[in-house]
C-alpha positions in Angstrom: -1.1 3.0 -21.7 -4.5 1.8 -19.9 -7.7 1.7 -20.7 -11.0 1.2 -18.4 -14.6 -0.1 -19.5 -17.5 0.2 -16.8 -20.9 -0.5 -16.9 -24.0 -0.7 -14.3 -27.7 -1.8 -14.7 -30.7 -2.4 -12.6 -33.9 -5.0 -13.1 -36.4 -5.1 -10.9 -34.7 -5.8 -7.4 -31.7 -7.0 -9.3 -29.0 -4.4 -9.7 -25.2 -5.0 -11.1 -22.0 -3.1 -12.4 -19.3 -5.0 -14.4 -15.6 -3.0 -14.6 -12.8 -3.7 -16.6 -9.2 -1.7 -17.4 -6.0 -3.0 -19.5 -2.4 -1.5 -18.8 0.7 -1.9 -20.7 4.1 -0.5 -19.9 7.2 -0.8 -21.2 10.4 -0.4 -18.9 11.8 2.5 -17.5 14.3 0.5 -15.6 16.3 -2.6 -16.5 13.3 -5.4 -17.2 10.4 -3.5 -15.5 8.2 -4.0 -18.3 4.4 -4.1 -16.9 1.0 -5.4 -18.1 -2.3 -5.7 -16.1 -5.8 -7.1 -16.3 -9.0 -6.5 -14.0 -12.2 -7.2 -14.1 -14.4 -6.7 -11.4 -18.4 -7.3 -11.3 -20.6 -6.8 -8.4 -24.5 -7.3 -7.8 -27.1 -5.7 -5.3 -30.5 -8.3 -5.0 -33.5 -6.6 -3.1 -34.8 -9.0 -0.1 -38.2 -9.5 1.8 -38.8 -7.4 4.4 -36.5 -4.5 3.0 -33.4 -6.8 3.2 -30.4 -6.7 0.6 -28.1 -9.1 -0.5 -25.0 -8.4 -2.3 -22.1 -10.4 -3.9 -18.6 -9.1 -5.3 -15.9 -10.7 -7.1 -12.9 -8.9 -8.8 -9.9 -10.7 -11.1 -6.4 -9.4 -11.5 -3.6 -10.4 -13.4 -1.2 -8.8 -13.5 2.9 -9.4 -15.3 5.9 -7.6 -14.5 9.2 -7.7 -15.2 11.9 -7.8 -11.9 14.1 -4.9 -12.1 17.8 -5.7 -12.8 20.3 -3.7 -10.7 22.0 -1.1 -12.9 24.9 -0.3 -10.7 28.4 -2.1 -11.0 28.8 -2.1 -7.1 26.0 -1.3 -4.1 28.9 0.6 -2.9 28.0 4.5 -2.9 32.2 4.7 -2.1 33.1 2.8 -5.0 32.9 5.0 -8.6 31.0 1.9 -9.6 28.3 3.0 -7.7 27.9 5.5 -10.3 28.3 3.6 -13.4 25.5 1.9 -15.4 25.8 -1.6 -16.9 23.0 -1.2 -19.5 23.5 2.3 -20.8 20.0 2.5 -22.0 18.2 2.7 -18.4 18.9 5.1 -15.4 20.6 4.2 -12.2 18.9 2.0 -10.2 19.1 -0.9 -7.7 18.0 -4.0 -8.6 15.2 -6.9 -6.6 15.7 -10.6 -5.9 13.5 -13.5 -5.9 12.8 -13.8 -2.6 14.5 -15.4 -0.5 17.6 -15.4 -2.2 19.8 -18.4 -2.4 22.2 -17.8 -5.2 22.7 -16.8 -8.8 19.3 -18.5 -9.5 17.1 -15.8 -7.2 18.9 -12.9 -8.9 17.2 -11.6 -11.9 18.4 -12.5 -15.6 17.6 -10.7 -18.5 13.5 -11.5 -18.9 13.0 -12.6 -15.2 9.4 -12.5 -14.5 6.4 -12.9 -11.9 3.2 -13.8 -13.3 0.6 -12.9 -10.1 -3.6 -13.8 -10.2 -6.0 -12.7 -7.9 -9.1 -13.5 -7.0 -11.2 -11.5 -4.8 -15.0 -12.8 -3.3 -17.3 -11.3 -0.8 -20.9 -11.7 0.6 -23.0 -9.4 2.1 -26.5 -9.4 3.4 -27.9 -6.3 5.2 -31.4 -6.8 6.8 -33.4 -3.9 9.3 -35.3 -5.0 12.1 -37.2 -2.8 14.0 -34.7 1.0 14.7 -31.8 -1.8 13.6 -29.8 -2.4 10.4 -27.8 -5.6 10.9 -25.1 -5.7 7.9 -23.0 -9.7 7.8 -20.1 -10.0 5.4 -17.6 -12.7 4.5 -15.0 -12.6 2.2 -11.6 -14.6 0.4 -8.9 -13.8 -1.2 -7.4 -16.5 -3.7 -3.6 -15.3 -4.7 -1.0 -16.9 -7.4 2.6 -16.0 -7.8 4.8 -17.4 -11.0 7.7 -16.9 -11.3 11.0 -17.7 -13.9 14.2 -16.8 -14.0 16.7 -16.6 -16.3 20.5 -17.1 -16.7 23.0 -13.7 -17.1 26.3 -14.6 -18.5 28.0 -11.8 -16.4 26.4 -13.9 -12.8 27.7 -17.2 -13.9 30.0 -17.4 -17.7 29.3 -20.8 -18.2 25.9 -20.5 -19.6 24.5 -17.7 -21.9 22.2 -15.1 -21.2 18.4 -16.6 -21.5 18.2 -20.1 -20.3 15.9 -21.0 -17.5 17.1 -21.2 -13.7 14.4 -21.1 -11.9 10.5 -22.0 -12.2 8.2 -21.9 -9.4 4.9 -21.1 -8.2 3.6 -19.5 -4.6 0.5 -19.4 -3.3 1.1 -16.2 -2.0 -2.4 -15.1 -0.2 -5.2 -17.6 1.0 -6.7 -14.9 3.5 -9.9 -14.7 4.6 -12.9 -13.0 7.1 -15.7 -11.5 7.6 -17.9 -9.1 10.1 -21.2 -8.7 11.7 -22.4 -4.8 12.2 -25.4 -3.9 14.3 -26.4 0.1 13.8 -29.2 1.1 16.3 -31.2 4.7 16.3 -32.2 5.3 20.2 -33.6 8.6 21.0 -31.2 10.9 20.3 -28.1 8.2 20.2 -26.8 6.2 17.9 -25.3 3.2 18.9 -23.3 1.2 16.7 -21.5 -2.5 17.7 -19.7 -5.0 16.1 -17.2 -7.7 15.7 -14.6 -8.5 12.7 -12.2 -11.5 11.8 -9.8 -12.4 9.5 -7.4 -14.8 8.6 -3.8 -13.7 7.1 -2.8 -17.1 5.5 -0.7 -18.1 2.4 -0.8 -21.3 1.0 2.6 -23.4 -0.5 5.6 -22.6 -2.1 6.6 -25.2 -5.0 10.3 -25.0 -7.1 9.2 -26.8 -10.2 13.1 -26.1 -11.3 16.3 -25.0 -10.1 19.6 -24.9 -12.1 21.6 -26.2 -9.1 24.8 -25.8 -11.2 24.2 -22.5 -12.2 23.1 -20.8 -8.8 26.9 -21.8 -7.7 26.0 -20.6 -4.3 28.8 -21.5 -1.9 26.4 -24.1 0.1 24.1 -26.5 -1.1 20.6 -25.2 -1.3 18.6 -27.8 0.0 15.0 -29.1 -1.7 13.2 -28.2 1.6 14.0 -24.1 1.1 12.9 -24.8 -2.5 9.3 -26.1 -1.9 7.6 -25.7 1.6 4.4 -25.5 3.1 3.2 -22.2 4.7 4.9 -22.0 8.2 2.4 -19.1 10.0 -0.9 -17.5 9.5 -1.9 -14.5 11.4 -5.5 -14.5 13.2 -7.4 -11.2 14.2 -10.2 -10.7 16.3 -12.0 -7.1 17.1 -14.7 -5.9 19.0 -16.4 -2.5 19.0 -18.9 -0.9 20.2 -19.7 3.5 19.4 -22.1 5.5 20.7 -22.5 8.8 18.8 -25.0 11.5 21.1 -26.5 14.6 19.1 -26.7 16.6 22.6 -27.8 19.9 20.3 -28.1 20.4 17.2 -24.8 22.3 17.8 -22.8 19.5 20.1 -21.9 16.3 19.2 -20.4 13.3 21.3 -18.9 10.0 20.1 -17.6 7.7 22.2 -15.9 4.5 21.6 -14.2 1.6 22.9 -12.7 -1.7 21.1 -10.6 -4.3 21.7 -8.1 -7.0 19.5 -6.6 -10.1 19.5 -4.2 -11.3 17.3 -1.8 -14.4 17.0 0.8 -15.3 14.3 0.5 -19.2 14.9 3.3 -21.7 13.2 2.1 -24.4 11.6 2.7 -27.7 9.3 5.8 -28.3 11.7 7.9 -25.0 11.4 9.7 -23.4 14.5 9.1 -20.0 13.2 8.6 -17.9 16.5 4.6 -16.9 17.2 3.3 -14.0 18.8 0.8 -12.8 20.8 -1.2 -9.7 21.6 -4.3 -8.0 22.5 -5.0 -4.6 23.3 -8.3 -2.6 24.5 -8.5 0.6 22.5 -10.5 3.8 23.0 -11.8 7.0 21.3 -13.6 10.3 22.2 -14.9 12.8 19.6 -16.3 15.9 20.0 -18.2 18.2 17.1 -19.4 21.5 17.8 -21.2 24.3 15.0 -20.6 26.9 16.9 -22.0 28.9 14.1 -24.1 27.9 10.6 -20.7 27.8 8.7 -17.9 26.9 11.0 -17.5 23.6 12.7 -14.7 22.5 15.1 -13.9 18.9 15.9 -11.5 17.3 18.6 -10.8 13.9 18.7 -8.7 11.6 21.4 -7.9 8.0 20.4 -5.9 4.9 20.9 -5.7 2.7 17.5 -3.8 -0.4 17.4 -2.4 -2.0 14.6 -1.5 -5.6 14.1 1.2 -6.5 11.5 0.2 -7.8 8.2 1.1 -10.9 6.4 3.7 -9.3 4.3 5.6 -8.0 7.5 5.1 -10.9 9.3 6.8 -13.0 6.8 9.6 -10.6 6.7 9.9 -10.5 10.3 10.5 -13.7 10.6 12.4 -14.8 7.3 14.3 -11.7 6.6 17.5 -10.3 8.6 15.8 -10.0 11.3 15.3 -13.9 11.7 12.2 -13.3 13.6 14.7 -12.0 16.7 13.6 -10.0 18.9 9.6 -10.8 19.0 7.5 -8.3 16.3 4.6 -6.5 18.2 1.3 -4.8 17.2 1.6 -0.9 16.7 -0.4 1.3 19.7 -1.4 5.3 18.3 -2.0 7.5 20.9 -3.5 10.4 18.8 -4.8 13.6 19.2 -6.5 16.0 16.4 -8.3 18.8 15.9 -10.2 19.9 12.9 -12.0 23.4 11.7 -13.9 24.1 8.9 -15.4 26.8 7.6 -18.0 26.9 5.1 -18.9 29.8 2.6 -22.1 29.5 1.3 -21.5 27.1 -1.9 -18.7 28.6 -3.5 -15.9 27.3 -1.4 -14.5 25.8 1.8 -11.3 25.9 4.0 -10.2 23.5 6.7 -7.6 23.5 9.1 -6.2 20.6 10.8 -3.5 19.6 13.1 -2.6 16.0 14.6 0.0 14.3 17.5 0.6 10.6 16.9 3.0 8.8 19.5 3.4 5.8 18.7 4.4 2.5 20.4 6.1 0.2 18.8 6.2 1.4 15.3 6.2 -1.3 12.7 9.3 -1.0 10.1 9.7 -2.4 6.9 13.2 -2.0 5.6 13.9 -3.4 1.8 17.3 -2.2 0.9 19.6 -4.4 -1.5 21.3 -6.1 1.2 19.3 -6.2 4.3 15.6 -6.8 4.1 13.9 -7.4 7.3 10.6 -5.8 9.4 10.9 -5.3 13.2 9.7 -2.7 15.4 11.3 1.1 16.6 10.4 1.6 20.1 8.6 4.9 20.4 7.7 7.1 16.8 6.2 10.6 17.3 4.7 12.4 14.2 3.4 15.8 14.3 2.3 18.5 12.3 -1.0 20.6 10.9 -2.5 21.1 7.4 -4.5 23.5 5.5 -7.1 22.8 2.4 -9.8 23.9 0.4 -11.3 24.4 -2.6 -13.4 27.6 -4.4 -15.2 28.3 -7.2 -14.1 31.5 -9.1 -17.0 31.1 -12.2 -19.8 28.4 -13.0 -17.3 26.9 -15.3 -13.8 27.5 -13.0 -12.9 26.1 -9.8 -9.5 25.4 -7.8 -8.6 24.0 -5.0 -5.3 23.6 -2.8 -3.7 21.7 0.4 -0.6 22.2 2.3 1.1 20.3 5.1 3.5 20.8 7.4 4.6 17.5 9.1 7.2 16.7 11.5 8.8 13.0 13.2 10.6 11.6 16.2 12.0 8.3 16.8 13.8 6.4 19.9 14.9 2.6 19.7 15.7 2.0 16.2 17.7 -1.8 15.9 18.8 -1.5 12.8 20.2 2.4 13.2 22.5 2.1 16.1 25.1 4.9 14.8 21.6 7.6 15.4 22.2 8.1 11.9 18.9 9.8 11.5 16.2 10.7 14.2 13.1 10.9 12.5 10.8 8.5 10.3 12.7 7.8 7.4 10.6 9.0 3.7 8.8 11.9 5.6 9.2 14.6 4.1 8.6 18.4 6.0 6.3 19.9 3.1 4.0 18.3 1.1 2.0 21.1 -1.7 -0.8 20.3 -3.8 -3.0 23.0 -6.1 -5.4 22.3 -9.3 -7.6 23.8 -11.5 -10.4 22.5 -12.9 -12.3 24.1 -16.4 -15.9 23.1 -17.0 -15.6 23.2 -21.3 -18.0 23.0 -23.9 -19.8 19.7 -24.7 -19.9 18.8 -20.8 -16.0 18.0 -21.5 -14.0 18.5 -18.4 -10.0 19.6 -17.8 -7.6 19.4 -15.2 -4.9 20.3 -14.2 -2.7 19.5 -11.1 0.8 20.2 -9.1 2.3 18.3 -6.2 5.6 19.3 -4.5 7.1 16.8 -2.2 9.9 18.2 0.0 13.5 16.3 1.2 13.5 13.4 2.4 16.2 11.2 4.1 16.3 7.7 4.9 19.1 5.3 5.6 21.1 3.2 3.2 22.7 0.0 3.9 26.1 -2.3 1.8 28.3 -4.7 2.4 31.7 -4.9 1.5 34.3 -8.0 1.1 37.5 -7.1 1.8 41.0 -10.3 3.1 41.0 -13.6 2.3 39.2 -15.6 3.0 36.2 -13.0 1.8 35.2 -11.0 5.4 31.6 -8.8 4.6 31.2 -6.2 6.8 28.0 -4.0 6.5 27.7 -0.5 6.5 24.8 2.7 6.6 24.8 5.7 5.0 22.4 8.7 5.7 21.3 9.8 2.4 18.9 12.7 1.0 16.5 12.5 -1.5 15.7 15.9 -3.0 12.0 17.2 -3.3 10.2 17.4 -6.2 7.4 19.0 -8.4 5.1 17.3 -10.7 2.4 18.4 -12.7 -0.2 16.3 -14.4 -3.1 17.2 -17.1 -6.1 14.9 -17.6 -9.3 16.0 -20.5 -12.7 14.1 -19.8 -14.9 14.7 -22.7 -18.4 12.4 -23.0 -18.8 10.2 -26.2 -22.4 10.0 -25.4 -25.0 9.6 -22.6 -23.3 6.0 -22.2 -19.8 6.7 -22.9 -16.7 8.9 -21.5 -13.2 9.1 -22.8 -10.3 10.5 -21.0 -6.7 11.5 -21.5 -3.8 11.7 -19.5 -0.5 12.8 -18.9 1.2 12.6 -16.0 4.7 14.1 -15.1 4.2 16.0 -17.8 7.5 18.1 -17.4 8.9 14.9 -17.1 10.8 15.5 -13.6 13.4 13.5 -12.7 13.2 12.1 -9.0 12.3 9.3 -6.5 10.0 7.9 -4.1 12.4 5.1 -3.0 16.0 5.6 -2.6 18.1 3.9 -5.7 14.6 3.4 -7.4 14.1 6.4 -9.9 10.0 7.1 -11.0 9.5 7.1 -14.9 9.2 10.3 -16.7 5.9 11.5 -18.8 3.5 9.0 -18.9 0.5 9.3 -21.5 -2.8 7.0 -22.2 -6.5 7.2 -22.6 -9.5 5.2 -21.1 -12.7 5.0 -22.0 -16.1 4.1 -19.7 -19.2 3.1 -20.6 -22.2 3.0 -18.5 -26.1 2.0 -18.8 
């Protein structure tokens, strides 16, 4: 269920908007109930000498449940794989606190993380002369509680419901901001900047841990409990773009830009640091060759440094920081054509090469969680959209892709289990419809197929005595899937909107994640309101 309330409003050289939405879920796995607040409010204040200053700030809280693993072994060998131990949810593997210590990091029934967000940004955008100068800052304020709670089947000495575990994490303290300086010469544009940001957290603090309950077979000691943050990541980028309007058929961008970035320990930690910079460019080229059709070609590098979540798995998960994480390199190729007819519909075709160096992984399976990098990813393939209108009050529109990957230097699939990116699926098909009904109501209606998928599956298994765990991987297939959704807008009055949903509506079984199944029909209702 959600349910969304907007509003906007100009004064003089004041101007605002104010947001809000509400969602409520119950579970559709084991403990995955959901509920989430936002409000968001932003504000536009008209300068001398045609400047503008703006301000943003957007709340989130949001509650959710941690799933509980409803398997009786991560074994897909064992029949236990196969068997639930709460009949009333699906299949499904469960999370942990992270990291995970003991009994106490894995979810009881009502385990919890509470998470607020606060999100601030400045702006002020000025002209001088053929110039528009645009500054902005920003910060990003994040809290994490969390509580656990004790399962007889972990641990039969206590029953289920009693608190294990209590603590907070300041789990994002990032922060940044950019200067942009946009320049009309002649028949060029020329456009330069520079960006930086910040990718900090702040500390961890165990308010409680039931010691005698986690059992674990060592000690856990207070320092892995509560801990300053050990790394922040800092980014610097510099651009500059000139875009020439040869013709008023011929186009030509050009661009270059170059990063920095450091993860940097800190507070004492030996965490491993890293180190990079890269120097980056990009060629476009746009021709019309005729009033309706348009071709572009583009030729790029982009680099992409790793972001805080990965670098905190890189270093802390089982990868234990070893060997050193580096930014991603794209060296890309694509090629766009569209064709235009008249204002009833469009098509576009387009087709892409990206090789890429030193792909950044994330891996988050129920026994080995870790990021590190595959040496060389290729992903190729070409797609085809549009949209048409078949009466004043009808319109569709459709996409299709075709998508294909490579991969060389994968650490953590030494068997060559599987040879391209896992999750990608070959086909990917999208259609809607769109009816323009009476009193300016609006309905829609959309498909999306998503082909197979395969990815790679790791488990442990104990076996002599004492206890020797060996882990394995499994190539495994996730089948495609069709889903169909309907939404109804239909306006309350010049200052108010309501909508309906359903989503899934045929309520298809499948997933996005492997041992992670996607709920069935979903249905709500929002309403907006606007001055």
């Amino acid at each position: 269920m959600g349910e969304r309330v907007r509003s906007r409003y100009k004064v003089g050289p004041l101007g605002y908007s104010l947001a809000g939405s509400y969602q409520d879920a119950e579970p559709y796995l084991w403990n995955n109930d959901f509920e989430g607040k936002n409000l968001a409010a932003s504000a536009t204040l008209d300068m001398p000498l045609d400047g503008q200053a703006s301000f943003g700030f957007q709340y989130t809280n949001s509650k959710r449940g941690f799933i509980r693993e409803n398997r009786l072994s991560d074994n897909p060998d064992d029949p236990g794989f196969y068997t639930r131990v709460n009949d009333d949810y699906p299949l499904a593997f469960g999370e942990t606190f992270s990291p995970n210590y003991g009994n106490a990091f894995i979810p009881g029934p009502g385990a919890y993380w509470d998470k607020t967000k606060y999100y601030i940004d400045l702006g002020y955008s000025q002209p001088i002369a053929n110039a528009m100068v645009d500054f902005k800052i920003y910060k990003n304020i994040e809290d994490r509680k969390e509580k656990n709670y004790s399962s007889s089947s972990l641990n039969s000495g206590y029953a289920d419901g009693e608190l294990v575990l209590d603590r907070e994490v300041a789990s994002d303290r990032s922060y940044g901001g950019s200067l942009e300086v946009t320049s009309i010469l002649g028949s060029h544009e020329i456009l330069g900047g520079m960006e930086h940001k910040v990718l900090a957290y702040g500390d961890t603090t165990a308010n409680y841990v039931d010691k005698a309950y986690n059992n674990s077979w060592w000690s856990v000691p207070d320092y892995l409990l509560s801990y300053e943050p050990s790394s922040e990541g800092i980014c610097w980028g510099y651009y500059v773009q000139d875009t020439w309007k040869i013709s008023d058929n011929w186009i030509l961008t050009g661009g270059l830009r170059y990063d920095q970035y450091k993860n940097e320990a800190m507070n004492g930690s030996t965490d491993p640091e890293l180190d990079d910079s890269a120097l980056t460019p990009k060629l476009t080229v746009t021709w019309k060759f005729s009033p309706v059709d348009t071709l572009t070609a583009s030729a790029y590098q982009a680099y992409r440094t790793p972001g805080l979540p990965e670098t905190y798995w890189w270093a802390n998960g089982d990868t234990g920081g070893d060997p050193v994480l580096k930014p991603e390199k794209n060296n890309a190729v694509e090629f766009l054509y569209r064709r235009d007819f008249a204002k009833w519909a469009f098509m576009r075709i387009s087709a892409y090469h990206y090789s890429v160096d030193d792909y950044i992984m994330f891996r988050y399976d129920p026994n080995w969680q870790g990021v590190y990098n595959i040496d060389k990813a290729k992903i190729y393939g070409a797609s085809l959209d549009g949209r048409i209108k078949f009466t004043d009050r009808i319109s569709g529109n459709a996409a299709v892709t075709w998508q294909q990957s490579e991969k060389q230097g994968d650490i953590y699939d030494t068997a060559g289990l599987l040879d391209e990116i896992d999750y990608l699926p070959e086909w990917k098909v999208s259609a809607g419809l769109e009816f323009k009904l009476p009193w300016e109501s609006v309905l829609s209606l959309t498909a999306r197929y998503v082909g197979e998928r395969s990815t790679i599956y790791a488990y442990s298994v104990s076996s002599g005595w004492p206890a020797v765990e060996q882990t394995y991987f499994k190539k495994v297939d996730l089948d495609g899937y069709v889903t169909a959704d309907v939404n109804f807008k239909i306006p309350i009055n010049k200052h108010a909107e309501l909508s309906c949903y359903i989503e899934n509506l045929f309520d298809e079984g499948y997933e996005e994640q492997y041992g992670y199944p996607m709920p069935g029909i979903i249905a709500g209702a929002a309403i907006k309101f606007s001055l």
